[in-house]
Legacy VTK file of the C-alpha trace (Angstrom):
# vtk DataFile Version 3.0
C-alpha trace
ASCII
DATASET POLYDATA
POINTS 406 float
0.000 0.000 0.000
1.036 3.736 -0.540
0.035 5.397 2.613
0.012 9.207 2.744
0.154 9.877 6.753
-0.887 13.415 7.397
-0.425 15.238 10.771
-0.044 18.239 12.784
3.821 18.013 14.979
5.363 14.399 13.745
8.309 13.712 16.332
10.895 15.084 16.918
8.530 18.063 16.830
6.039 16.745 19.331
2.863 17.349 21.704
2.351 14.205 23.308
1.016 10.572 23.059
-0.574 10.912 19.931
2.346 12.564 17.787
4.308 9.567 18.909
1.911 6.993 18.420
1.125 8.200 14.640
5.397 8.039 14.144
5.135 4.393 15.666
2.344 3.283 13.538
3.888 4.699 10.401
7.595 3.256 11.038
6.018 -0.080 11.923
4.060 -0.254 8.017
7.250 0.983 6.474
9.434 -1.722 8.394
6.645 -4.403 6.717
6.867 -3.236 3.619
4.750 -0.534 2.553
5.049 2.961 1.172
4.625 5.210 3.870
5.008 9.438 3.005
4.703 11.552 5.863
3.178 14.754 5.408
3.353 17.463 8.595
3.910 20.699 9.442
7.572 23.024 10.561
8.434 25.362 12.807
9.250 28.797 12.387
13.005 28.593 13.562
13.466 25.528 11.095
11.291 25.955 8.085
10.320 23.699 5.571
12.043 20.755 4.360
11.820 16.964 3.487
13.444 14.717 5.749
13.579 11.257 3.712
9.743 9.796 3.738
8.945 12.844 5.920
8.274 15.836 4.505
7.379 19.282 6.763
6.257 21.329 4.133
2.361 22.514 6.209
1.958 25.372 7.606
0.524 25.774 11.288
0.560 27.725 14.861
4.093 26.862 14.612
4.529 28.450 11.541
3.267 31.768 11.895
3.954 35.293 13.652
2.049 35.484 16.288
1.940 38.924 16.142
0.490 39.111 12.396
-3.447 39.255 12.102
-6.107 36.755 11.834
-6.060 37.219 8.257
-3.023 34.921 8.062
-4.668 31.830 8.263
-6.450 32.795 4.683
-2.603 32.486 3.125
-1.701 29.301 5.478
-4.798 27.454 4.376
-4.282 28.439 0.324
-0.686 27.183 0.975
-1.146 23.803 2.787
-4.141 23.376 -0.093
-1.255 23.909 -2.836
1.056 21.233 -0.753
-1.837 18.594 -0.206
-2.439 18.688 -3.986
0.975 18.203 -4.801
2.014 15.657 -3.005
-1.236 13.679 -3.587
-0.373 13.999 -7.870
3.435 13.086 -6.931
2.682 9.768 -4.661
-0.610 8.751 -5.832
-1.373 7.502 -2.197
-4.039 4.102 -1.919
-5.308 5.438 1.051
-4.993 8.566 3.524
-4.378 8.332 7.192
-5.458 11.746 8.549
-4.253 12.271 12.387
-4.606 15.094 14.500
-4.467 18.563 11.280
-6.446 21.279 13.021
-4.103 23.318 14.127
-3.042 23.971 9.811
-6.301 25.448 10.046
-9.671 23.377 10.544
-10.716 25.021 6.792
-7.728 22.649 5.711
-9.079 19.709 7.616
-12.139 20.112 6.049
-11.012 20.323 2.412
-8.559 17.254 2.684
-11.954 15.457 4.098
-13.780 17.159 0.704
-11.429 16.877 -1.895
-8.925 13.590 -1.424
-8.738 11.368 -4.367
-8.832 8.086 -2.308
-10.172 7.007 0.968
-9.054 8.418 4.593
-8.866 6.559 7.779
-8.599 9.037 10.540
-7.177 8.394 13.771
-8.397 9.381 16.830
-7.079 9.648 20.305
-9.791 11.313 22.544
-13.054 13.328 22.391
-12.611 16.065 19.463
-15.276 18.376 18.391
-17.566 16.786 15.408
-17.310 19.971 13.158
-13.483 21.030 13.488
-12.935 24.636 14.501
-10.280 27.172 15.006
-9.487 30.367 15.544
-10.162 31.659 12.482
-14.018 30.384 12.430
-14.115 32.418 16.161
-12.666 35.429 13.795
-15.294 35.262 11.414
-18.033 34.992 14.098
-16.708 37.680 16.167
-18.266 41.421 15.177
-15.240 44.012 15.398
-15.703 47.027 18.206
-17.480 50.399 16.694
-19.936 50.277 13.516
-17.159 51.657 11.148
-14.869 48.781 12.041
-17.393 46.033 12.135
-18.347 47.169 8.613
-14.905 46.970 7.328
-14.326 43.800 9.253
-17.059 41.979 7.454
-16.147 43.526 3.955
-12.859 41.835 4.469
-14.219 38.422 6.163
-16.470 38.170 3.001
-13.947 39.107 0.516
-11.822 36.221 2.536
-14.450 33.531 2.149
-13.290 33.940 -2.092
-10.424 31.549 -0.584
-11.361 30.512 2.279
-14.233 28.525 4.037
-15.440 30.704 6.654
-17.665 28.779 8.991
-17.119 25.365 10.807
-18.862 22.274 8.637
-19.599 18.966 10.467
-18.017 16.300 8.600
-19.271 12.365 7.876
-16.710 10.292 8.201
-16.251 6.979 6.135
-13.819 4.884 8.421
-12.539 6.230 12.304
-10.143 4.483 14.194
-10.442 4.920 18.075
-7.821 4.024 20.584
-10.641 2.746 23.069
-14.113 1.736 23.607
-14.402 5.368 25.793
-12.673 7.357 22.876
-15.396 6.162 20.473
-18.488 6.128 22.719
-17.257 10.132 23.512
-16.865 11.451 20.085
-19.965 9.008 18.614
-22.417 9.968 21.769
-21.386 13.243 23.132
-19.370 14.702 20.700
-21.717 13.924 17.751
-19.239 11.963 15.267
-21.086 10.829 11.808
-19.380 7.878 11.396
-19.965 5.069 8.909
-17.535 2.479 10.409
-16.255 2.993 14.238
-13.457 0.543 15.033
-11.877 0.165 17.854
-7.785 -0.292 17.314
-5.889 -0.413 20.987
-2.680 1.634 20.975
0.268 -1.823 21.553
3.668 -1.431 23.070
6.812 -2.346 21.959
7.790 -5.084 24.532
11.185 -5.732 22.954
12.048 -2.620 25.181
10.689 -4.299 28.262
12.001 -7.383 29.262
10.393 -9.714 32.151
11.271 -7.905 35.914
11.647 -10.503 38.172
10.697 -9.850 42.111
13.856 -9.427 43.190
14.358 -6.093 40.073
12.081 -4.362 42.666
13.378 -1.529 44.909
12.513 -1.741 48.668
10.620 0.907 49.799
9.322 1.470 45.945
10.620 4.091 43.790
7.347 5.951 42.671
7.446 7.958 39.352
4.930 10.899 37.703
5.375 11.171 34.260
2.900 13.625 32.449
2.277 17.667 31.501
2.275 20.182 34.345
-1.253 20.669 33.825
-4.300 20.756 35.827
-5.924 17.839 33.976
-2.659 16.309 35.149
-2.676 17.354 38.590
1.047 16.577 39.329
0.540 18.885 42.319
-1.432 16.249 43.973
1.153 14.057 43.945
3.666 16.095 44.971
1.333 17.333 48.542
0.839 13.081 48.789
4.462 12.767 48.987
5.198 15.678 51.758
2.233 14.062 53.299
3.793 10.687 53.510
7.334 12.586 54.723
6.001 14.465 57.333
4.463 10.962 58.764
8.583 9.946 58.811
8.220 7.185 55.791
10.743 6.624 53.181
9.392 8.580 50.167
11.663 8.535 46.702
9.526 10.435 44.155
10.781 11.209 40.751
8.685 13.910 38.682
9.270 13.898 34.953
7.681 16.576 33.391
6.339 16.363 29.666
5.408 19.951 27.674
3.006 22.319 29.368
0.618 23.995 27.339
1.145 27.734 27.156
-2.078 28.268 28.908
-0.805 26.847 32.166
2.477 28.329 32.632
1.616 29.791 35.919
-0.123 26.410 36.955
3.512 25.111 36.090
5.467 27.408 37.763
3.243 26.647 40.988
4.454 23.182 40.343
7.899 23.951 40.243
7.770 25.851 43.339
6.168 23.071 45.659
8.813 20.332 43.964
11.613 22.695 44.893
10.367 22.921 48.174
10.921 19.131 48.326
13.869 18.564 47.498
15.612 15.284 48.827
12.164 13.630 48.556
11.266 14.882 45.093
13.865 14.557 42.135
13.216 16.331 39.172
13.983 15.346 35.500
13.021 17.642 32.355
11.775 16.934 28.774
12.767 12.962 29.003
12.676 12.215 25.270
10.327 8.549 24.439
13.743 7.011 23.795
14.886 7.624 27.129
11.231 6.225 28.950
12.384 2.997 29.340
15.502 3.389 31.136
13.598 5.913 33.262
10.683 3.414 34.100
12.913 0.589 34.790
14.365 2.762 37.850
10.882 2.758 39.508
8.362 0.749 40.824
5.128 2.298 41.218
3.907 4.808 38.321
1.597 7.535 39.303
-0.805 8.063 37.039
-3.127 11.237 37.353
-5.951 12.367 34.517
-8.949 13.997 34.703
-10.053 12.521 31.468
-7.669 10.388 29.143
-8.464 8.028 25.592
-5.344 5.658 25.651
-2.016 7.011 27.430
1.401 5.653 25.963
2.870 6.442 29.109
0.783 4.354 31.457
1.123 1.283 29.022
4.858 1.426 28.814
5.009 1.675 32.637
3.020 -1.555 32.641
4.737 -3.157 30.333
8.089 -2.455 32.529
6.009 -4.344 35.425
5.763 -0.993 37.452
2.498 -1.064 39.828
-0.117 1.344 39.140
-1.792 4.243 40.920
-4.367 5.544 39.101
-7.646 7.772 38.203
-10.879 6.892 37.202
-10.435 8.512 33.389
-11.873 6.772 30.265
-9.902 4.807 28.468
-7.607 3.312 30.857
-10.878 1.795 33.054
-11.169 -0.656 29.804
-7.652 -2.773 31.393
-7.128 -1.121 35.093
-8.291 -3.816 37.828
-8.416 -2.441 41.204
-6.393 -4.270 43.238
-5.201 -6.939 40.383
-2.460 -4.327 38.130
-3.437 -1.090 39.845
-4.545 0.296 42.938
-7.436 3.153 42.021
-7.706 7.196 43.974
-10.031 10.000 43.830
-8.679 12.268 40.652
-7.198 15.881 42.753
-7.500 13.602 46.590
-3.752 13.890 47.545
-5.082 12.295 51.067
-6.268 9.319 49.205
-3.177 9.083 46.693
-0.882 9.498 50.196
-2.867 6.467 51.074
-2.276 4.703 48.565
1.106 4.928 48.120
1.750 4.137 51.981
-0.194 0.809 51.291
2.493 -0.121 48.461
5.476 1.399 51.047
4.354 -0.382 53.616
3.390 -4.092 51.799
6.412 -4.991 49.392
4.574 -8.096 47.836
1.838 -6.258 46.962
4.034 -3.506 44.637
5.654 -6.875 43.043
1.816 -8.636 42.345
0.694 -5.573 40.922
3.499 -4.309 38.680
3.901 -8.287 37.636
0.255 -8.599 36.565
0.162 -5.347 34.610
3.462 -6.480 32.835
1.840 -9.838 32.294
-1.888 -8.353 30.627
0.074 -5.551 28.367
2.307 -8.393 26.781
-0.403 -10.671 25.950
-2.934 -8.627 24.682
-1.071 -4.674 24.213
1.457 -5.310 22.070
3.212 -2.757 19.442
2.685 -5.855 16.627
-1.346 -6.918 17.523
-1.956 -3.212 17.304
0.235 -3.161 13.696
-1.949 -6.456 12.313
-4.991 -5.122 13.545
-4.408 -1.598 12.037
-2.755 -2.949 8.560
-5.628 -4.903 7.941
-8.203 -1.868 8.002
-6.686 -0.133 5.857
-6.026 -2.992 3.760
-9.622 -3.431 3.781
-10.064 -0.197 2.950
-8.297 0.161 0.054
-9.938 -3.153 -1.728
-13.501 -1.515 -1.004
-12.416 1.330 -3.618
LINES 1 407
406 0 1 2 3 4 5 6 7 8 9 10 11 12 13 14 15 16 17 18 19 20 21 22 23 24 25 26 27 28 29 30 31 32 33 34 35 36 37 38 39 40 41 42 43 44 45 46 47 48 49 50 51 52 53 54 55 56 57 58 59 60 61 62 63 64 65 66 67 68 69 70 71 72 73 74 75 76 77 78 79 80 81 82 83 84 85 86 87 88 89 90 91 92 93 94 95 96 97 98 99 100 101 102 103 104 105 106 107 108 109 110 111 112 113 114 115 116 117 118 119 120 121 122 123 124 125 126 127 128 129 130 131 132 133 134 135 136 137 138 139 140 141 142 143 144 145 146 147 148 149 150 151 152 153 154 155 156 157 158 159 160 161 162 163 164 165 166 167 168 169 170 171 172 173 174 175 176 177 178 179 180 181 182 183 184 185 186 187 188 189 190 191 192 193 194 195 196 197 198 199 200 201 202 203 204 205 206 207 208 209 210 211 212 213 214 215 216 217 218 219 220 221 222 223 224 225 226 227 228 229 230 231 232 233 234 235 236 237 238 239 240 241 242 243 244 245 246 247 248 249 250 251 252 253 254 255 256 257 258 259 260 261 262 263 264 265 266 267 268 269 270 271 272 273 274 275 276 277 278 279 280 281 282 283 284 285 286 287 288 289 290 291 292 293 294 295 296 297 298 299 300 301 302 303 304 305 306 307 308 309 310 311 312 313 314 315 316 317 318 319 320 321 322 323 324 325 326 327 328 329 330 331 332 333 334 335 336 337 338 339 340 341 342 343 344 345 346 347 348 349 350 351 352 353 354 355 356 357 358 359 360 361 362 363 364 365 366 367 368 369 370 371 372 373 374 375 376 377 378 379 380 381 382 383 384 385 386 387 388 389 390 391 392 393 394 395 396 397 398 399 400 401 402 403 404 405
């Protein structure tokens, strides 16, 4: 097959679990044999260029001055139109796999959905609005301050709309991919998805990278890890009072936070975080930015894995940490209830109840055997059913299928 991948931030440039699942998916089909063309967007500092089968040619966010007006994104959709049409008469793709594109403008989501010469799978990794929208819809919907100026402003906004689309269109979607049962049941029920086939395609790991830990690999007391954003939805400041708490009660507490990218809208929520982490230091150690190649040596230094969400489709990070055969300490979030067994491969805490997670992690402190049962029994579930090839079969067979229905 001759897959044309197209996404907003493809690693190294990347936001989180789904950039680096889309890279993963699309190196695994190349390694069995098929074409695979990336198509994503650059950053400013770098600017466009083609890297081998991956070519950063769309613009974006990343792209663009912030300082420049909202009629940029009439020139940044024309341009990533030009590029998709290209590239679609140079490769001649069989079949389209369309992750997350709204930030090159949801105008240019909705033409690639409008206008592709072949079918499109798109991937999904949580709840995402139904009708994609953007800033430059808000723009358009927005009357300007003072008569004069409003009148002006919608002269422009209509002479715009030559080029441009200029409200938000709900698409129908022939074939979605969702990364769990809650993923699909969000954007199908609540979100208002048109959606012709719904499959469900669990995220796998790669457990090459994670050999069997035997009980005697495990660190006594347990080395407990937070790996995530600094981000409310997050909430690493939870664990971070459950850790003083569990200090101030004189028990041996070795917390490691690695922080992950932190939206722009939550630097001061970060900065908080930093703070109260500072303030513990000799109980909390601190690592920054730890790349996905580095994960595994960082998980295989812990025990436990902390994992906090407020709402979450299918997190890379808490499978890897089972894979390594850490225990878990989780929320209630989505996705994750599909596999997470109280007591079984995870203990389970009120999301933003630091008492509770203190709890918690003085049960695993205190009760050795119970950190190895856990961590062994997640390890144990994610290599028989989670792995990076079931995931690869199951997902090169849809589009397989896909491509003979044409």
């Amino acid at each position: 097959m001759r897959l044309l991948f197209l996404i907003h931030a493809y690693p190294p440039d990347v936001i989180g679990g789904h950039e680096i699942r889309c890279q993963r998916t699309a190196e695994g089909l190349r390694q069995r044999g098929h074409e695979v063309l990336v198509l994503t967007t650059f950053k400013r500092e770098n600017g466009p260029r083609k890297e081998g089968h991956v070519w950063r040619l769309l613009r974006s966010k990343w792209s663009e001055d912030p300082k420049r007006s909202a009629f940029k994104w009439v020139f940044v959709y024309r341009h990533n139109v030009k590029v998709f049409n290209r590239v679609v008469r140079e490769f001649q793709p069989d079949v389209i796999c369309r992750w997350g594109l709204d930030w090159c403008t949801a105008a240019f989501t909705l033409y690639v959905h409008q206008n592709a010469p072949c079918p499109i799978v798109t991937f999904v990794g949580g709840g995402t609005p139904s009708a994609p929208d953007d800033l430059w819809f808000h723009f358009f919907r927005t009357p300007a301050k003072g008569r004069v100026r409003n009148w002006v402003k919608k002269a422009l906004v209509r002479l715009a709309g030559l080029w441009i689309p200029t409200q938000p269109q709900p698409l129908v979607y022939d074939t979605v991919t969702f990364n769990s049962r809650f993923a699909r049941d969000w954007c199908l029920n609540r979100e208002g998805w048109k959606v012709k086939r719904p499959v469900v395609i669990y995220g796998g790991v790669d457990t090459h990278q994670f050999p069997p830990r035997p009980s005697r690999a495990y660190h006594h007391p347990p080395h407990f890890l937070f790996a995530g954003r600094l981000d409310p939805e997050k909430d690493p400041f939870s664990c971070l009072e459950a850790a003083a708490k569990l200090a101030q009660k004189g028990l041996p507490i070795q917390l490691t936070l690695a922080a992950g990218s932190t939206v722009d809208i939550y630097q001061t929520y970060a900065r908080t975080v930093w703070q109260r982490a500072k303030e513990l230091n000799g109980i909390v150690q601190i690592q920054l930015q730890v790349p996905p190649s580095e994960m595994p040596t960082v998980l295989h230094q812990h025990d436990v894995f902390v994992f906090i969400s407020r709402m979450d489709g299918w997190p890379n990070a808490l499978l890897e940490a089972m894979a390594c055969g850490l225990a878990v300490i989780a929320t209630r979030c989505g996705g994750p209830d599909e596999i997470l067994i109280e007591g079984e491969n995870c203990l389970i805490f009120p999301f933003g109840d630091a008492d509770a997670l203190a709890e918690r992690m003085e049960q695993l402190i205190r009760d050795p055997a119970l950190v190895v049962k856990l961590g062994q029994n997640a390890q144990k579930l994610i290599r028989e059913r989670f792995t990076l090839e079931r995931y690869l079969d199951e997902t090169e067979a849809l589009l397989l299928s896909v491509m003979r229905k044409v």
